[in-house]
C-alpha positions in Angstrom: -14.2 -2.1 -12.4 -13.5 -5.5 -11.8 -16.4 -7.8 -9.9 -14.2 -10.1 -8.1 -14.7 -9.8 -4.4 -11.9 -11.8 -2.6 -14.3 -12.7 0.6 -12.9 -16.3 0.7 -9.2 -15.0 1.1 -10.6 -12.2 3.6 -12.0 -14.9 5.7 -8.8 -17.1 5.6 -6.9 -14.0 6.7 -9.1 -13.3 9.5 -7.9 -16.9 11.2 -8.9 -17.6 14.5 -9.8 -14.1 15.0 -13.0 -12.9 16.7 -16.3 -14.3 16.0 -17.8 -11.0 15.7 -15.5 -10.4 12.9 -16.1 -13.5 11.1 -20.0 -12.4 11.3 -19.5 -8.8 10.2 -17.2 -10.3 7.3 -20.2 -12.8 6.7 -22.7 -10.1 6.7 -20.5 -7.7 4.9 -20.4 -10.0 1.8 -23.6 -11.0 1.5 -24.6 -7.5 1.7 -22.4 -6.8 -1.1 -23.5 -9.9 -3.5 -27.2 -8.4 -2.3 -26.1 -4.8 -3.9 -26.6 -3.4 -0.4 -23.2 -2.2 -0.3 -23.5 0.9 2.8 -24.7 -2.1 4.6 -21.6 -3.9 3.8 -19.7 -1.3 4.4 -20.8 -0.3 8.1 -20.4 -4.2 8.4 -16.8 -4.3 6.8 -15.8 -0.8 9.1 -16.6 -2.5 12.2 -13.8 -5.0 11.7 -11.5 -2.2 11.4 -12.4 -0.3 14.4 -11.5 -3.7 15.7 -7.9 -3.1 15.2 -7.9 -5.5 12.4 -6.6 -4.8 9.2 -5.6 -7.2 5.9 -5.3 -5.9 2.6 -8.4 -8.1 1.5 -10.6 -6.6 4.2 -9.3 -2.6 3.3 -10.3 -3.9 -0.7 -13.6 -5.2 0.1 -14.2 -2.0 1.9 -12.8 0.1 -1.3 -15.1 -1.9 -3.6 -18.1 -0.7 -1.4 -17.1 2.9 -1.4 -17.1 2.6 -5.6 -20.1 1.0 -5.4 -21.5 4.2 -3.3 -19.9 6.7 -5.9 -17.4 7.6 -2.7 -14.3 7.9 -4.7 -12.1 9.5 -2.4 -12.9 6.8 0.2 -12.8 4.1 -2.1 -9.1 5.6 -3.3 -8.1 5.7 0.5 -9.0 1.9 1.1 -7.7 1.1 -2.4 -4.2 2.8 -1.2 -4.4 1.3 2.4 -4.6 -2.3 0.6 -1.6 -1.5 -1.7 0.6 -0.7 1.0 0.0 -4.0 2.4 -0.3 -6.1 -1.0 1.8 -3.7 -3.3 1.8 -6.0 -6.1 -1.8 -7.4 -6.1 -3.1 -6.8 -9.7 -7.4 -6.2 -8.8 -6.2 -3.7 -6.4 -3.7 -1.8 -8.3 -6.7 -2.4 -11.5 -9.5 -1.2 -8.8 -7.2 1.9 -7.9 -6.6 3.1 -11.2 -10.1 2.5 -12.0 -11.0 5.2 -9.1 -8.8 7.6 -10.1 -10.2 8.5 -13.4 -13.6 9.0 -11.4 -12.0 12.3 -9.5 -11.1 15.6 -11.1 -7.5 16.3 -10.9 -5.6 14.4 -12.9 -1.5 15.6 -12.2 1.4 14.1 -14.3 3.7 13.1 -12.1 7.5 13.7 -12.4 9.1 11.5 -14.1 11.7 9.1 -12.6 14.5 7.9 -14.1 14.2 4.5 -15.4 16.4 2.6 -12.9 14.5 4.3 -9.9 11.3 2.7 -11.6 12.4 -0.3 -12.4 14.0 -0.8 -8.6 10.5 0.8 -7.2 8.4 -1.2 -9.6 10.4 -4.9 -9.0 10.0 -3.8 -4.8 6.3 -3.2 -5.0 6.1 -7.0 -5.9 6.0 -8.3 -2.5 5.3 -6.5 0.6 7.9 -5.8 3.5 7.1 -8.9 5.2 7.4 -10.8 2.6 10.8 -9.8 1.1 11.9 -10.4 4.5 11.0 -13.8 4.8 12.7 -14.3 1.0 15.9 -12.7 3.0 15.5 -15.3 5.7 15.0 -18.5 3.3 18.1 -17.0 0.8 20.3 -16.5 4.0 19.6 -19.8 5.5 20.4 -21.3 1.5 23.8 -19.4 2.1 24.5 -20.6 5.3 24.0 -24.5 3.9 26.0 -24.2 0.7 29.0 -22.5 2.7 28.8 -24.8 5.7 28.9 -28.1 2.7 32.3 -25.5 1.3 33.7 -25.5 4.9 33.5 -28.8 5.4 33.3 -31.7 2.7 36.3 -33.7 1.8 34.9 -33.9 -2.0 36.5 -31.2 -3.7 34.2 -31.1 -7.0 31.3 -30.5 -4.1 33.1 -27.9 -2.1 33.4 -26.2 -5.9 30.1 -26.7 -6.2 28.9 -25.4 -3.0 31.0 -22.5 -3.3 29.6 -21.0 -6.0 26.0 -21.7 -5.2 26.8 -20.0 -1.9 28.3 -17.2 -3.5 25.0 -16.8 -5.3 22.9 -17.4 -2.4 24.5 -14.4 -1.0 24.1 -12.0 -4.0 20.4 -12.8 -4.0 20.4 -12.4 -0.5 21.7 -9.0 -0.5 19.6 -8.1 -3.1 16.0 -9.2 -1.4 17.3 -7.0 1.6 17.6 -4.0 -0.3 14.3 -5.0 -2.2 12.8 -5.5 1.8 14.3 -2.0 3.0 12.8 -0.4 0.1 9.6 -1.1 1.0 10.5 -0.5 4.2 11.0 2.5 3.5 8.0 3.6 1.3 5.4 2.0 4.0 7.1 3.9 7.6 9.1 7.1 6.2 6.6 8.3 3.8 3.2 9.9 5.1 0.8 10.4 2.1 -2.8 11.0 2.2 -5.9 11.4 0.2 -7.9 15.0 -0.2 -11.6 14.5 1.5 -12.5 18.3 0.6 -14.7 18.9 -2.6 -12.1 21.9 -3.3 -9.0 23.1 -1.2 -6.7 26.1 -1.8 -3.3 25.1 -1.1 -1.5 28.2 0.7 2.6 29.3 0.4 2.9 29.3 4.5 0.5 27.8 7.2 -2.0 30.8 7.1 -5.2 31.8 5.6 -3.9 34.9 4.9 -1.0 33.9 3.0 -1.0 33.4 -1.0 -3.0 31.0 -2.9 -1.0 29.0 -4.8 -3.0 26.1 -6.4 -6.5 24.4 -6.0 -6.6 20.6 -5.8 -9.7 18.5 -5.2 -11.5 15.7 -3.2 -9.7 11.9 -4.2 -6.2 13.6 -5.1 -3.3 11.6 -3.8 -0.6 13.7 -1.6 2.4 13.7 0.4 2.6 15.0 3.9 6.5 16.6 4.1 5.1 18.8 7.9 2.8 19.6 10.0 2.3 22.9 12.2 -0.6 23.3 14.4 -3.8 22.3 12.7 -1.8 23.0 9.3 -0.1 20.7 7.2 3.0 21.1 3.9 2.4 18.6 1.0 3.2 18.0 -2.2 1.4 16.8 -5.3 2.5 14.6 -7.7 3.9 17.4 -10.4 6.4 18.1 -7.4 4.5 21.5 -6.3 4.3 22.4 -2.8 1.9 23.7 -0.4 0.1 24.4 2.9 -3.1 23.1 3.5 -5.6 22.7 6.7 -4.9 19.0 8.3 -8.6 18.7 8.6 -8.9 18.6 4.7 -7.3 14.8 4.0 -7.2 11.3 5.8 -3.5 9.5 5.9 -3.5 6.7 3.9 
């Protein structure tokens, strides 16, 4: 597991935020550097309950939950940090770290290579900030076509033209990289498995048949939810029903 412990970006994220904050960060990390790490934990989860959230702070708090052997808790913060930083490298490092720590380990279906790619070039940058990059290349557009529009020089106009015309591909292109991720933070609900050991059911009762077993720290998605019951699916693509009480949304 990597050692570095981003406390300095954590407390340039937290701004002008609440002093209690900045103190429960303080005490957080020297907790941590003191290998007191439930200490820093209770000190980093009282941030959160804050409303606060930064994908520093949900690290930090990851990196505690390893330290504590909590490796489905650790994978939930891991996850709740990569939705906001998709592209950091400790956290992605830290996350895959955690997973070998839990028992199932499900191949996933493979994608074809373009959806990969695409998926793997979006999780670069967050939403936010391919939406900025959409803002800045738009604005670039809008300059080199107002210089086409109106300059008397005609090797400029030429000029202008074409870097306008390439403005707007790029444009285009960090939109659909934006919506993406747009996408994959708001229309997909996944979740991580807090029971030791859960039976997956074929409908949303006890009764019904059993159709797999998956354990504590395994990644899902949540496709519905009836009553206290809820459908997800599992990496290999396999479907089932399983009690909503059993897993924490990412």
């Amino acid at each position: 597991m990597k050692s570095i412990f981003i406390s300095i970006l954590l407390f340039i994220s937290l701004g002008a935020f609440a002093d209690d904050n900045a103190t429960f960060i303080e005490k957080g990390n020297k907790a941590y550097t003191s290998k007191f790490y439930q200490e820093a934990y209770d000190s980093y989860y009282k941030v959160v309950k804050t409303g606060y959230e930064s994908a520093e702070l949900y690290y930090n708090i990851g990196n505690s939950c390893f330290k504590l052997n909590d490796y489905p808790s650790a994978i939930l913060y891991y996850e709740k940090a990569k939705k906001l930083k998709p592209g950091d490298e400790d956290i992605n490092f830290n996350l895959k770290i955690a997973n070998t720590k839990i028992v199932d380990k499900i191949d996933a279906i493979p994608e074809i290579f373009f959806v990969r790619w695409w998926k793997g070039f979006a999780n670069i940058f967050s939403f936010n900030t391919w939406a900025v990059l959409v803002i800045i290349m738009t604005i670039i557009f809008l300059a080199f076509f107002t210089i086409y529009l109106f300059s008397k020089i005609l090797k400029l106009r030429k000029i202008a033209f074409w870097c306008a015309l390439i403005a707007l591909a790029i444009s285009v292109k960090f939109f659909l990289l934006a919506q993406t991720q747009y996408s994959a933070f708001n229309n997909t609900k996944e979740a991580i498995i807090f029971s030791p050991s859960v039976t997956a059911k074929s409908s949303p009762d006890n009764n019904s048949t059993d159709l797999f077993v998956i354990h504590e720290g395994t990644k899902v998605k949540v496709i519905d939810s009836v009553s206290e019951w809820s459908e997800i699916k599992i990496a290999n693509g396999t479907v089932g029903w399983v009690n909503t009480a059993v897993f924490k949304v990412i």
